[in-house]
C-alpha positions in Angstrom: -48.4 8.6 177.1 -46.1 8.3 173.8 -42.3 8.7 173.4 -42.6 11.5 172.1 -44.2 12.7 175.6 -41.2 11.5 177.2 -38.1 12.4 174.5 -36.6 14.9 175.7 -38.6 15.7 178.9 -36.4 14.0 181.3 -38.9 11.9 182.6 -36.6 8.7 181.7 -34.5 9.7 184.3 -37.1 9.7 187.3 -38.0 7.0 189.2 -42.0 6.1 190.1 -43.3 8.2 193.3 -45.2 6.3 195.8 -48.2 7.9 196.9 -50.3 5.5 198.5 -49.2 3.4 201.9 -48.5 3.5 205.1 -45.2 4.6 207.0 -45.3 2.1 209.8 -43.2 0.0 207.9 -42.4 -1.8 210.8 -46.0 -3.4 211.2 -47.0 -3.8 207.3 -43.8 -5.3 206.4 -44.5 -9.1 207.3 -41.5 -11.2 207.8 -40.4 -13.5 204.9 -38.4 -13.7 201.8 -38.7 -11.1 198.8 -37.8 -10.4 195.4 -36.5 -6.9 194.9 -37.9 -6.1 191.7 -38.3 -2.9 189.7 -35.5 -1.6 192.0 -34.9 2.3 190.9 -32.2 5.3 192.3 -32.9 8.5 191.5 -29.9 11.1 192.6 -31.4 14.7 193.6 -27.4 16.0 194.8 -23.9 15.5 194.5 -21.1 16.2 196.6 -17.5 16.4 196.4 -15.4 16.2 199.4 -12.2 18.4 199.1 -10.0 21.0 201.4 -11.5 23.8 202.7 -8.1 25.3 203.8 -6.6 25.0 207.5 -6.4 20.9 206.6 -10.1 20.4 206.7 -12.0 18.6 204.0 -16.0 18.8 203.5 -18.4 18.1 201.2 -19.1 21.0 198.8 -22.0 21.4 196.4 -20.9 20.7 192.9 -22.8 21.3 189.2 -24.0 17.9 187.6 -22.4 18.2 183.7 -24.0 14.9 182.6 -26.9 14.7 180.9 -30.6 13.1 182.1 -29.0 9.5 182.0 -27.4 8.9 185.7 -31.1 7.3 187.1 -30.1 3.5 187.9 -33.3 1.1 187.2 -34.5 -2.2 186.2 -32.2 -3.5 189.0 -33.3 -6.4 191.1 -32.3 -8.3 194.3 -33.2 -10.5 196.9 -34.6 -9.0 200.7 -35.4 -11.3 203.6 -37.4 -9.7 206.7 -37.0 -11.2 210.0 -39.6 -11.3 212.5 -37.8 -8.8 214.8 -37.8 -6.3 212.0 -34.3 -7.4 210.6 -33.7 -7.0 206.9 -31.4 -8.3 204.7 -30.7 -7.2 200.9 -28.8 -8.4 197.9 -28.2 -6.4 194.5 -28.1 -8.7 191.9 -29.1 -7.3 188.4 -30.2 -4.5 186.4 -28.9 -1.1 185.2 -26.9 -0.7 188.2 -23.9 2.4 187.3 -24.3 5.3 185.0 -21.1 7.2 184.1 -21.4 10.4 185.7 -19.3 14.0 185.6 -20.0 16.8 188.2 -17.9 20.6 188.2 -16.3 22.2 191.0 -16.6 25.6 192.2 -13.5 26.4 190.3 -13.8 24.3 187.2 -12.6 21.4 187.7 -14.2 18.3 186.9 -14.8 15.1 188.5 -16.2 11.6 186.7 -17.3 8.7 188.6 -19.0 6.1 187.6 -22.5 6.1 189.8 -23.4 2.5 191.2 -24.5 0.2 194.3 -23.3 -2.8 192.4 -23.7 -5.8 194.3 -25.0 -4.3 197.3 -24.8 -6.4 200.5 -27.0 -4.2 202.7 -28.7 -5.2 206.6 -30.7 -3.2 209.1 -28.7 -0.9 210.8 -31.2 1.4 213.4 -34.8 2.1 213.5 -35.6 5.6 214.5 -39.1 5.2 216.3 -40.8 8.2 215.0 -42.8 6.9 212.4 -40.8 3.2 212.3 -39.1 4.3 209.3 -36.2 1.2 209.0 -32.9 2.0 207.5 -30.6 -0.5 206.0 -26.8 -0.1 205.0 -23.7 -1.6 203.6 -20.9 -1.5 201.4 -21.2 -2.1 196.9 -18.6 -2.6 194.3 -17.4 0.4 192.6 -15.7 -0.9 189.2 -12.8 1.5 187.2 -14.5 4.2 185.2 -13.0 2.9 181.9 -12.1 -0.3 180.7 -9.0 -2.5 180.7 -8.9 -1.7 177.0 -8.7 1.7 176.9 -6.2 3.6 175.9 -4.6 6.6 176.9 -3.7 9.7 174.6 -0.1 7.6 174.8 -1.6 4.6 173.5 -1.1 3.1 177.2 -4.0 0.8 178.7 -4.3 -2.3 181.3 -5.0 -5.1 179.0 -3.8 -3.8 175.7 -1.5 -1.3 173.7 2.2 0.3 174.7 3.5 -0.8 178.1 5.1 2.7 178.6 5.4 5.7 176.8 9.1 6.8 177.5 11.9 5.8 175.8 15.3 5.0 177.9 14.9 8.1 180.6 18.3 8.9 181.7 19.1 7.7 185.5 16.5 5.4 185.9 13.6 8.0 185.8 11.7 5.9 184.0 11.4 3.9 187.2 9.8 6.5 189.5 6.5 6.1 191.1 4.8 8.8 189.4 6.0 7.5 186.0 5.0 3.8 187.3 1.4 5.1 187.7 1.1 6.2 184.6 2.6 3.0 183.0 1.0 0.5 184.6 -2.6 0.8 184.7 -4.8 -0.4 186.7 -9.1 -1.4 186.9 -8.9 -2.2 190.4 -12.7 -2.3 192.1 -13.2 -0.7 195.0 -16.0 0.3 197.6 -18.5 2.5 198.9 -21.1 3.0 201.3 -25.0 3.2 201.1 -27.9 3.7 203.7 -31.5 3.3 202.4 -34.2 4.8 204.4 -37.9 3.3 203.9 -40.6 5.9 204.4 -43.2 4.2 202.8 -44.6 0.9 202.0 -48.0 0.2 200.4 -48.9 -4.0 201.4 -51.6 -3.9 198.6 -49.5 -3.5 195.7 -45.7 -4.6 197.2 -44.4 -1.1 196.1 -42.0 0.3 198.9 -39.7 4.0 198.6 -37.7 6.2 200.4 -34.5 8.0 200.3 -31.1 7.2 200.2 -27.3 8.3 200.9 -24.0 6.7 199.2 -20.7 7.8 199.6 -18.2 6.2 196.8 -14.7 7.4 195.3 -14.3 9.3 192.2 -12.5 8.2 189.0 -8.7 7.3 189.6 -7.6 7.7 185.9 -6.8 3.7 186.0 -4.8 4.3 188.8 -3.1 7.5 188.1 -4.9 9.5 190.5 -5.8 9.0 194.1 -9.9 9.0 194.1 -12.5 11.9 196.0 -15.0 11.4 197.9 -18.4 11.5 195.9 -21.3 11.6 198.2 -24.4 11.5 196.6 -28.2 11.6 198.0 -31.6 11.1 196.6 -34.7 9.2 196.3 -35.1 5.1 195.9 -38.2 2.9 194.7 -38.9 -0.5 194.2 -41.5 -3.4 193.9 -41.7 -6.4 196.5 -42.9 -10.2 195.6 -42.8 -13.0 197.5 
């Protein structure tokens, strides 16, 4: 296979499908330390939690507007098995968050930036059909943009105007939803994954399944309180001892 096979197909943005293995996990996974190598997440859906009227909020189905480059890869962390079947996971490297845009129903858009930065991830059940082990915990989500970006008011966190009114008249230029503007902000924050295994092949250390992350949206540096994003998919990596 050439680049010129894969320019352009989109096969850049998949990650590896395992074919081979076993799903007893459980039993071919032998207890010890690992490296998590090769570590890929390919999304397959995003969702978008907002009001569905009466107060309730739900996930809706959106329209991806990015194109083939939100795949993370090349990421790489350590896992330690314990003889019980406990597992422990750490994300430490790699091409881990791809700016990401999906539409609405009615037209509005939504950027996040897609990540599992620095996931801290253990066990957390094993459903006993199949002994397919799932493990979960909370990432870093970083601000969208940059403390050096600048707003169409040449405002930004580390650099440019401090404020973009002049002397508003009884102390406007005070207020909160002023404030939030002015003072920007790149604050991290955190979201949620689970990682299901569903297949692991002992011969060659590869090991796959699916995942779920929920995460918060963009917040315009602070501007703007974040959504929900909840996105699903598959995951595939490489183990070494």
């Amino acid at each position: 296979m050439t680049i010129s096979d894969v320019k352009g197909s989109g096969m850049a943005n998949t990650c590896p499908v395992l074919n081979t293995g076993t799903s007893d996990v459980k039993g071919a996974l032998k207890a010890g330390s690992y490296k998590f190598d090769k570590f890929c997440i390919e999304p397959t859906s995003f969702q978008v939690k907002e009001d569905v009227g009466k107060g309730k909020k739900e996930f809706i189905d959106t329209k991806l507007m990015t194109r083939l480059t939100y795949t993370l890869d090349a990421m790489s962390g350590q896992m330690k098995v314990g003889s019980g079947g406990s597992i422990e996971f750490k994300e430490e490297d790699g091409i881990d968050y791809a700016p990401t845009t999906v539409q609405l129903p009615g037209g509005a858009r939504v950027p996040f930036l897609f990540t599992v930065k620095e996931l801290d991830a253990k066990v957390s059940l094993i459903i006993t059909m199949g002994d397919i082990s799932a493990f979960s915990g909370d990432f870093a989500v970083p601000s969208y943009r940059g403390s050096s970006f600048l707003d169409p008011k040449g405002r930004g966190a580390s650099t440019g105007y401090d404020s973009a009114q002049a002397l508003p008249a009884g102390g406007a230029g005070d207020s909160e939803e002023l404030a939030k503007e002015n003072a920007k902000s790149t604050k991290v924050l955190s979201g949620k994954a689970v990682l299901s295994i569903a297949k692991y092949d002992p011969s060659t250390g590869e090991i796959a399944g699916v995942f779920q992350s929920v995460q918060p949206s963009d917040t315009d540096l602070g501007a703007k309180v974040p959504k929900d994003i909840k996105i699903q998919g598959l995951w595939y990596a490489q183990l070494q001892q």
